[in-house]
SEDRENVO-419759 format. One line per field, with one value per residue (C-alpha): residue in three letters; x, y, z. Coordinates in nm, 4 decimals. Layout:
REM residues N
padren <- ALA,...
u <- X,...
v <- Y,...
w <- Z,...
END
This chain:
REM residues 388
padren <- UNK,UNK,UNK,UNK,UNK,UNK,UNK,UNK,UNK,UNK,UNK,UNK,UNK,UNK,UNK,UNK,UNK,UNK,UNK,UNK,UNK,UNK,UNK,UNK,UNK,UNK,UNK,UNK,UNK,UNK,UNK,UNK,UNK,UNK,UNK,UNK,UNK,UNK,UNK,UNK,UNK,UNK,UNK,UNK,UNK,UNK,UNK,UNK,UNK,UNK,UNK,UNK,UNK,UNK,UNK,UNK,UNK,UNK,UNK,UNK,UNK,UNK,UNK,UNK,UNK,UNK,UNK,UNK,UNK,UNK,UNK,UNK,UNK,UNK,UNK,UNK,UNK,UNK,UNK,UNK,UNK,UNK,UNK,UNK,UNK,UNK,UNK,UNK,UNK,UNK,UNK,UNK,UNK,UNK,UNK,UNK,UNK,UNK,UNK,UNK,UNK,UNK,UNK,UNK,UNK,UNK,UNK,UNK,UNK,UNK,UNK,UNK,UNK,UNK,UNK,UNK,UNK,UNK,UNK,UNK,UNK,UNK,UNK,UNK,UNK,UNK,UNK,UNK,UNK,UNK,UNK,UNK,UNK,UNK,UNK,UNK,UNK,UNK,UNK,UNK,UNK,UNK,UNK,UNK,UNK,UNK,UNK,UNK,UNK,UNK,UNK,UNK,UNK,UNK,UNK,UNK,UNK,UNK,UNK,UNK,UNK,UNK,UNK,UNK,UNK,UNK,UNK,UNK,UNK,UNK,UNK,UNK,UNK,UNK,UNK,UNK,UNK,UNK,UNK,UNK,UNK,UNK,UNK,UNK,UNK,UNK,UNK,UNK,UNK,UNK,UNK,UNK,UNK,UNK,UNK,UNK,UNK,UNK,UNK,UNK,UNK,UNK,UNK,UNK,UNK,UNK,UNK,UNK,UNK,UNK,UNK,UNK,UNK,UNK,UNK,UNK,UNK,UNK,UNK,UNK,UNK,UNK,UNK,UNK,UNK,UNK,UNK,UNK,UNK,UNK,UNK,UNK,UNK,UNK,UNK,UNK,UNK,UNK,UNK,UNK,UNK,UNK,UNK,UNK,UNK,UNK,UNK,UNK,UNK,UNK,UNK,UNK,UNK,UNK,UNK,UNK,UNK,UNK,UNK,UNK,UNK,UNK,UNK,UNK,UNK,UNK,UNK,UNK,UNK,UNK,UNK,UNK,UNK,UNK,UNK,UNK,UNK,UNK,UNK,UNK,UNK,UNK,UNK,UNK,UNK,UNK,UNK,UNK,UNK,UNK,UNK,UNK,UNK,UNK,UNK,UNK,UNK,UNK,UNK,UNK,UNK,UNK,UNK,UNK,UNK,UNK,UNK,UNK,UNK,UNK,UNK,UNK,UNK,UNK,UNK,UNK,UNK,UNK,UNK,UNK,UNK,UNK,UNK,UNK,UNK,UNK,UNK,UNK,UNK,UNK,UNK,UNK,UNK,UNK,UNK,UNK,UNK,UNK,UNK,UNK,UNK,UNK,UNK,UNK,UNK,UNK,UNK,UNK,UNK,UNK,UNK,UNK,UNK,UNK,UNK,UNK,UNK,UNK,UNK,UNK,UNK,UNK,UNK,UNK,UNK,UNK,UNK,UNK,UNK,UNK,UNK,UNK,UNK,UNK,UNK,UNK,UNK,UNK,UNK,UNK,UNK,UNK,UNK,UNK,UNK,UNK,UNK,UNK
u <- 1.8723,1.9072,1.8862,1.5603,1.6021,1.3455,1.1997,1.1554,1.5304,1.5669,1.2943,1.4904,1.8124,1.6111,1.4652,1.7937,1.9697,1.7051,1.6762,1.8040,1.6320,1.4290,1.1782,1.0507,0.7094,0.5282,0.4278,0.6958,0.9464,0.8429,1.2134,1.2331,1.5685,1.6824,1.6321,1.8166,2.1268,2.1638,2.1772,2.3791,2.5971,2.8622,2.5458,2.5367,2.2687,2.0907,1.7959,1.5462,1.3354,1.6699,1.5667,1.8829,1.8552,1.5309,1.6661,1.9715,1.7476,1.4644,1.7676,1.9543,1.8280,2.1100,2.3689,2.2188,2.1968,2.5466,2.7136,2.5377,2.7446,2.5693,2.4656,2.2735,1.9384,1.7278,1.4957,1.1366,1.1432,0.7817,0.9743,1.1746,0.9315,1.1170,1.4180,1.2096,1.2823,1.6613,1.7032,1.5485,1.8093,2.0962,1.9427,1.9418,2.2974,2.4004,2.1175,2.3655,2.4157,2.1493,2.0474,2.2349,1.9033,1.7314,1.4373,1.2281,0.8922,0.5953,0.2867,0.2271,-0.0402,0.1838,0.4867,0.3461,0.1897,0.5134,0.7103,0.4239,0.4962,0.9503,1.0397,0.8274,1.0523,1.3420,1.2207,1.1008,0.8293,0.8159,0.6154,0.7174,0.5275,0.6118,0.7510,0.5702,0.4954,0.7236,1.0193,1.0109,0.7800,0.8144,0.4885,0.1585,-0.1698,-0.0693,0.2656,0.2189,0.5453,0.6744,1.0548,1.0973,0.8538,0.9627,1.3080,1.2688,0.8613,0.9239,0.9269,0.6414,0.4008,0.6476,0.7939,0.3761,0.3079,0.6056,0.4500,0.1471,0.2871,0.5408,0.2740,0.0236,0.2789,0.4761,0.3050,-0.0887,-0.0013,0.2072,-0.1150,-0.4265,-0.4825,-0.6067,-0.6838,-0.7934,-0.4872,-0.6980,-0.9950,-0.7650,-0.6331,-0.9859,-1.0685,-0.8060,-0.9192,-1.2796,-1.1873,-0.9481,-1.2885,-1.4571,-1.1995,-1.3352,-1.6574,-1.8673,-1.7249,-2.0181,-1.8686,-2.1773,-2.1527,-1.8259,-1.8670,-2.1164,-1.9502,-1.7023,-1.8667,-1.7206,-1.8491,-1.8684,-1.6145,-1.4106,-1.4215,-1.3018,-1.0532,-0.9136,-0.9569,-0.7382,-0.4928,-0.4799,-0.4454,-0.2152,0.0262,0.0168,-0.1883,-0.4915,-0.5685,-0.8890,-1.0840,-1.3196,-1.5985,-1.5698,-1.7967,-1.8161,-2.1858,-2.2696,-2.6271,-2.6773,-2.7347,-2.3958,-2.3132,-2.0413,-1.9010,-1.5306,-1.3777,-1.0988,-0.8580,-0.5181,-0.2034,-0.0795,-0.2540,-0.0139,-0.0812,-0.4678,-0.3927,-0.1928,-0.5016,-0.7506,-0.6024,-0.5623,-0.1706,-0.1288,-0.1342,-0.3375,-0.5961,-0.6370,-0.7729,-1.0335,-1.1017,-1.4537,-1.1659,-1.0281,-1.2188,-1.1732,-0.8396,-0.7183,-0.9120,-0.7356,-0.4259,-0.4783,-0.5482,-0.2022,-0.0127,-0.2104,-0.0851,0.2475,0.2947,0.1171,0.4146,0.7210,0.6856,0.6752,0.2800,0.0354,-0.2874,-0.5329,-0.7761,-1.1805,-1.4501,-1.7563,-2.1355,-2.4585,-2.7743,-2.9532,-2.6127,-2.3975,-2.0666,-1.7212,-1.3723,-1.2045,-1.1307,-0.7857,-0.6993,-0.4577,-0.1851,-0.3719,-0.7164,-0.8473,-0.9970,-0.9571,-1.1946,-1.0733,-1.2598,-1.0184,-1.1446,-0.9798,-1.0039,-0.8296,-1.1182,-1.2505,-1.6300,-1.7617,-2.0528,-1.7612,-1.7319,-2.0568,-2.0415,-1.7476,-1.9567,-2.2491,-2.0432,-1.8301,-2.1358,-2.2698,-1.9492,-1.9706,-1.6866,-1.3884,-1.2779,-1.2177,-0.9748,-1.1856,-0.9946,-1.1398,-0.7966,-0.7472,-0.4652,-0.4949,-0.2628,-0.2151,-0.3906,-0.6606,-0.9535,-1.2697,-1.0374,-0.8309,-1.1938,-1.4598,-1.7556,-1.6519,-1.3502,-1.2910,-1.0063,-0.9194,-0.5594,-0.3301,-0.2129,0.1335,-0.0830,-0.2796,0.0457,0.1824,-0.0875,-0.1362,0.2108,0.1784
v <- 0.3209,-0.0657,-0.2380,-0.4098,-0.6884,-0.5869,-0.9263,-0.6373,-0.6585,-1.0340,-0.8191,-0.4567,-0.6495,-0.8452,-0.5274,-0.3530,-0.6513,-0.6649,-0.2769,0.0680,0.2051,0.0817,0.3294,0.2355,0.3934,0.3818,0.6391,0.9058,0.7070,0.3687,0.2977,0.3089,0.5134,0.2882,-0.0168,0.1920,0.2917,-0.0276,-0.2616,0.0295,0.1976,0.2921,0.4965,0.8563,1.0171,1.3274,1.4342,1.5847,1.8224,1.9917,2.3544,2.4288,2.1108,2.1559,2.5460,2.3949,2.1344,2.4485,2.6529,2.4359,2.0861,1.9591,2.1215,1.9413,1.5746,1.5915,1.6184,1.3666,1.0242,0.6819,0.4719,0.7446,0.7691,1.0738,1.0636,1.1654,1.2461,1.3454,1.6914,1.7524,1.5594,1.7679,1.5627,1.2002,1.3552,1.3814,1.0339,0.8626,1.0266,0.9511,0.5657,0.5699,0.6679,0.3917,0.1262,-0.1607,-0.0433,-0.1581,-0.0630,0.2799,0.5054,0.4232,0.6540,0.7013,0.8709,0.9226,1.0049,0.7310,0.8230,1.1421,0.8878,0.6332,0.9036,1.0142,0.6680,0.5679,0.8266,0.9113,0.5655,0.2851,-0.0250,0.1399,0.1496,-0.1474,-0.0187,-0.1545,-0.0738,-0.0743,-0.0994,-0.0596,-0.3477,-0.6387,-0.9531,-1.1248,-0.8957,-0.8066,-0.9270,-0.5997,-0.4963,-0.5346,-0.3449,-0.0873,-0.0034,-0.0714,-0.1223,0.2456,0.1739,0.4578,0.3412,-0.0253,0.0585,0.3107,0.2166,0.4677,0.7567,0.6363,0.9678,1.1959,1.0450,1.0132,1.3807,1.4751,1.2639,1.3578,1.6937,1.6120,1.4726,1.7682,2.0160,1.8214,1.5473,1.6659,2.0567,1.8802,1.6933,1.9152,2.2483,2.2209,2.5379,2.4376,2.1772,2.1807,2.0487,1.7832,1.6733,1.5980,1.4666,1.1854,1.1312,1.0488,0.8398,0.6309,0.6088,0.4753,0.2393,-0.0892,0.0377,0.0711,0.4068,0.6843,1.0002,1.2124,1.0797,1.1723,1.5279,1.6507,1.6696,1.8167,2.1178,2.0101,1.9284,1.5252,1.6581,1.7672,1.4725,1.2691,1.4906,1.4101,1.1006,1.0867,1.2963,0.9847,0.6858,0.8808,0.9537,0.5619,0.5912,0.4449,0.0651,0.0953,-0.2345,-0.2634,-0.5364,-0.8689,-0.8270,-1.1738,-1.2999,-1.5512,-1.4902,-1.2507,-0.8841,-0.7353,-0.4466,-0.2173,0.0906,0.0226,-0.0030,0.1676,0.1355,0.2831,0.1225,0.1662,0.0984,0.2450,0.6114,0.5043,0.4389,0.7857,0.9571,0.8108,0.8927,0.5447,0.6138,0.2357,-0.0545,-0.2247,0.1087,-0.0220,-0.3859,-0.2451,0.0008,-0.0162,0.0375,-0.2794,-0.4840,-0.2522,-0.1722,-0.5640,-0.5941,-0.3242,-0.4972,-0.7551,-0.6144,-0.4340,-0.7539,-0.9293,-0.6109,-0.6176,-1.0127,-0.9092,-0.6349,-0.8051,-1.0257,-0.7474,-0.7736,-0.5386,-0.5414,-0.7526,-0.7555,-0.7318,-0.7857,-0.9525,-0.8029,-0.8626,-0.7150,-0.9634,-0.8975,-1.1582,-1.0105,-1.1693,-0.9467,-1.0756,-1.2391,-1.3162,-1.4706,-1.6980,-1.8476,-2.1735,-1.9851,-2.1110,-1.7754,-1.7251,-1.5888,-1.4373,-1.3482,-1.1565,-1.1395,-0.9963,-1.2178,-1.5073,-1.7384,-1.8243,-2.0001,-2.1559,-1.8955,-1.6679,-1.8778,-1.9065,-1.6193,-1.7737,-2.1515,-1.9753,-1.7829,-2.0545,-2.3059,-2.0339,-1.9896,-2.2367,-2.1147,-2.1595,-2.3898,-2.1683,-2.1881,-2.0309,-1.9175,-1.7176,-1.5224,-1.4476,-1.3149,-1.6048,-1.8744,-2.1267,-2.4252,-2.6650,-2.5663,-2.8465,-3.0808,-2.8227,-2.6198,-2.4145,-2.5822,-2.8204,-2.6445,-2.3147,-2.3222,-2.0820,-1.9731,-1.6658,-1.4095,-1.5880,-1.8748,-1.7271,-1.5529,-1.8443,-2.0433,-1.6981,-1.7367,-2.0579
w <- 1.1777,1.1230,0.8013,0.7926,0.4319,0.2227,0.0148,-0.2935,-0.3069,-0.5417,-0.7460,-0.7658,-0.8790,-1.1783,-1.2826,-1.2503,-1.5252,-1.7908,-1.8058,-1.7904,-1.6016,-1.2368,-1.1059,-0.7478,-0.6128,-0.3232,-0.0139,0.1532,0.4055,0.3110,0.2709,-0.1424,-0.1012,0.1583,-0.0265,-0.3373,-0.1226,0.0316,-0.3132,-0.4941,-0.2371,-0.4769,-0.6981,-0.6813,-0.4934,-0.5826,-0.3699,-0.6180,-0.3103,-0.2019,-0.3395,-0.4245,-0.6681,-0.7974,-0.9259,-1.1200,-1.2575,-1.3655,-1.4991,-1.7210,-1.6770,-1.9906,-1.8128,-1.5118,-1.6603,-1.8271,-1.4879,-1.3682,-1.3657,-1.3697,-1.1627,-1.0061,-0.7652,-0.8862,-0.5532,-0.5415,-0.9515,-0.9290,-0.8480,-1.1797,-1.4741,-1.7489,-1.6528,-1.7807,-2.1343,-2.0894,-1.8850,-2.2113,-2.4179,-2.1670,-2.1704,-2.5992,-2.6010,-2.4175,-2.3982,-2.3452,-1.9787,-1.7803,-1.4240,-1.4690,-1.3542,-0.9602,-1.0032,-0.6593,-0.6464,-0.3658,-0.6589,-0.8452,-1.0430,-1.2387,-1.2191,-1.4533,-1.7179,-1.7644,-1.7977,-2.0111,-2.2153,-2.1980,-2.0847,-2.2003,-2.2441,-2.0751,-1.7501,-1.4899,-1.2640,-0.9320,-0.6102,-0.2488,0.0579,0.4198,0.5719,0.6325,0.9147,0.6564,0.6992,1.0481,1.3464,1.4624,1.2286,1.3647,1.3904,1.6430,1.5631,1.1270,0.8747,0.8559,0.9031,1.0936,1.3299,1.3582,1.4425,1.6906,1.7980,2.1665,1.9127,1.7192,1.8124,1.7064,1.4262,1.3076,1.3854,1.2054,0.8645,0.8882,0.8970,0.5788,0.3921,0.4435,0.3183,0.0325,-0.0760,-0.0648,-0.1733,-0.4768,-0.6519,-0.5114,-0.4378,-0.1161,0.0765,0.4181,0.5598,0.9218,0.7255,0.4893,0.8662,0.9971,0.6751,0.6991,1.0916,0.9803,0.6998,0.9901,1.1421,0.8747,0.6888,0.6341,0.5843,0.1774,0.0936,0.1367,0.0283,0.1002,0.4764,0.4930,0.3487,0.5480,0.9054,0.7489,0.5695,0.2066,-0.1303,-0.2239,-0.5555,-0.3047,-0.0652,-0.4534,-0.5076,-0.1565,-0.2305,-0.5377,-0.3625,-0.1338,-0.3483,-0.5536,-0.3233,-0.1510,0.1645,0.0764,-0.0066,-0.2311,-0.2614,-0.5548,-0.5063,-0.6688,-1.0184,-1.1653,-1.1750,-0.9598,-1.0099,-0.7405,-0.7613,-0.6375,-0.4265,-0.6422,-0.3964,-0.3135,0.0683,0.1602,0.3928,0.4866,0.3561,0.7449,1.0271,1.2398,1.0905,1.1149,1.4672,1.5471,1.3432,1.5710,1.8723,1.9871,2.1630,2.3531,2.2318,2.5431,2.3916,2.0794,2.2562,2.3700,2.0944,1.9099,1.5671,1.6338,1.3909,1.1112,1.2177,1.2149,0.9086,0.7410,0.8415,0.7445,0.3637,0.3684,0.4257,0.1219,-0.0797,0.0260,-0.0054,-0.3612,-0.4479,-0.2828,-0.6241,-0.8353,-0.8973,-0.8205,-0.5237,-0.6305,-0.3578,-0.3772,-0.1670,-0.1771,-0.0886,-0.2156,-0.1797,0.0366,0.2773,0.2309,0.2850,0.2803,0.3722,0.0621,-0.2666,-0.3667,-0.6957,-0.6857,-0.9406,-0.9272,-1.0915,-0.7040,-0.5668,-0.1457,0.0223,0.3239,0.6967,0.9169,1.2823,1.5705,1.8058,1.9501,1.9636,1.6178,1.6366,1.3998,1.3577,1.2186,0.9110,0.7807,0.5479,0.4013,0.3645,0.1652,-0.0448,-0.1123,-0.2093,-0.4357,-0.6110,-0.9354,-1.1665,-0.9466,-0.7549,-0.3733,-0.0576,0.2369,0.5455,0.8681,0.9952,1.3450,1.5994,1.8016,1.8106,1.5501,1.6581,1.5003,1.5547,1.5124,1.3294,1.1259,1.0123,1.1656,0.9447,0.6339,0.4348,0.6164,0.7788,1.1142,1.0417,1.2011,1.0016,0.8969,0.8315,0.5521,0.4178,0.3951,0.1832,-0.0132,-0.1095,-0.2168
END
């Protein structure tokens, strides 16, 4: 499989100078291990879901460590916590050397409880994404970043049925005990269906015969394990009664895509998902742009009660906040902006950046703006300013 430069990299190799320690999340075949392998090549490499591992490590996990020798990647150290407690002491006998320990893992959520509490200040915590627009024009809304997909795309069904099938039995069965996998698959089917939407949990648990505790804990099992983008709602007050249920959408729209049957791309044009889909999209590349710098996603949206509705609000580094349209289309009107005017007219507290992105080409469009300061821009085009 071809290298594909990951812009985490400049981040990875900071991390790994200034610490002990780097521990790199985000969801199964993203390409943390990759990225790992490909900055350290001379580093050991111990694959912590190999069975035969995983029983040394339960059996004598100091017997274990001390044969280990550094630099090492421990991959997918969700599977062995009881070894957190042994790479602090292994870091405190030597904390001069820095960027000894590569730490991978797919479930975030149990990852950070336990470097929170075995490796605070020993540890830099960084989060990968699949690859970007940025990194490869291979990406886009069909296909999504999965490096497996974007170097080999005429395999893309099978290599999706095969993680969908991973997932199900590693990463899901590791957080939740979930006893019906054929109702967890048409679980994540109908939430493809309704990404981009206010997230209803009631709606979504009753086609599907489960309890809405149930539908959370799915959820959870979700955003825990990297495959969900949640987006909370913007809260500040600008004098309007606010709307406050999340959207969610998945971190790839190319597993969205495989889960809602949509197989061609010249499909998904005429697909009634495409809005949502390019939306959704369009929200993953903020996020990754967002953790290629070593941040974290800070995306919200905007509803209130009268319906005023805006795709999203990005803070930026200059305390500007942009609000963000994403349409999928190729011919931007002016009519597709006008959320983005009102909301920016009531907004008094910040100075804004409005921008209506579309997968048309980049061209001005009424003088560079839709209606007074919203500008239509292409995907690349927002990055870009985003990134500014």
């Amino acid at each position: 499989m071809a290298y594909i430069e990951r812009l985490l990299a400049t981040q990875v190799l900071k991390a790994g100078r200034a610490f002990s320690a780097v521990l790199l999340t985000g969801p199964r075949q993203c390409g943390k291990t990759t990225l790992f392998r490909h900055l350290h090549p001379r580093a050991n490499y111990i694959l912590l879901e190999d069975p035969d591992v995983v029983s040394r490590v339960r059996s004598d996990p100091r017997a274990f460590m001390e044969a280990l020798r550094t630099p090492v990647i421990l991959d997918e150290i969700q599977n062995t916590p009881e070894l957190m407690n042994y790479v602090r002491a292994r870091i405190d006998a030597a904390p001069a050397k820095k960027g000894q320990w590569l730490l991978t893992g797919s479930q975030e959520a149990p990852l950070m409880q336990g470097v929170t509490e075995s490796m605070a200040g020993r540890a830099a915590i960084l989060h990968l994404l699949p690859v970007s627009t940025i990194e490869s024009p291979k990406v886009n809304v069909f296909r999504g970043g999965y490096p497996g997909v974007v170097t080999r795309p005429s395999a893309a069904d099978l290599w999706f049925r095969s993680y969908v099938q991973t997932y199900l039995e590693r990463d899901v069965r590791a957080v939740t005990a979930i006893r019906d996998l054929g109702a967890f698959r048409r679980f994540l089917a109908l939430l493809a269906s309704r990404a981009g939407g206010m997230l209803n949990k009631t709606d979504i648990a009753a086609p599907l015969g489960v309890s809405v505790p149930t539908i959370t804990e799915w959820l959870n099992a979700l955003e825990v394990t990297g495959q969900i983008l949640v987006v909370p709602p913007y809260f500040e007050n600008f004098g309007k009664r606010l709307v406050k249920t999340p959207k969610v959408y998945f971190v790839d729209t190319g597993l969205a895509c495989h889960l809602l049957g949509i197989e061609k791309a010249a499909a998904l044009r005429t697909s009634p998902f495409l809005g949502p889909l390019f939306e959704g999209f369009v929200a993953s590349e903020i996020a990754k742009l967002q953790v290629n710098r070593g941040g974290r996603p800070e995306i919200y949206y905007f509803r209130d009660q009268q319906g005023l509705e805006v795709d999203f609000v990005v803070p930026l580094k200059s305390q500007r906040l942009a609000l963000i349209e994403a349409k999928a289309t190729r011919t931007p009107t002016p009519a597709m902006a006008q959320s983005l005017r009102r909301l920016s007219s009531a907004i008094t507290g910040h100075p804004t950046t409005s921008m209506l992105v579309h997968d048309g080409s980049e061209r001005p469009v009424a003088g560079g703006a839709l209606v007074p300061h919203v500008a239509a821009v292409t995907l690349s085009g927002l990055l870009a300013k985003l990134g500014q």
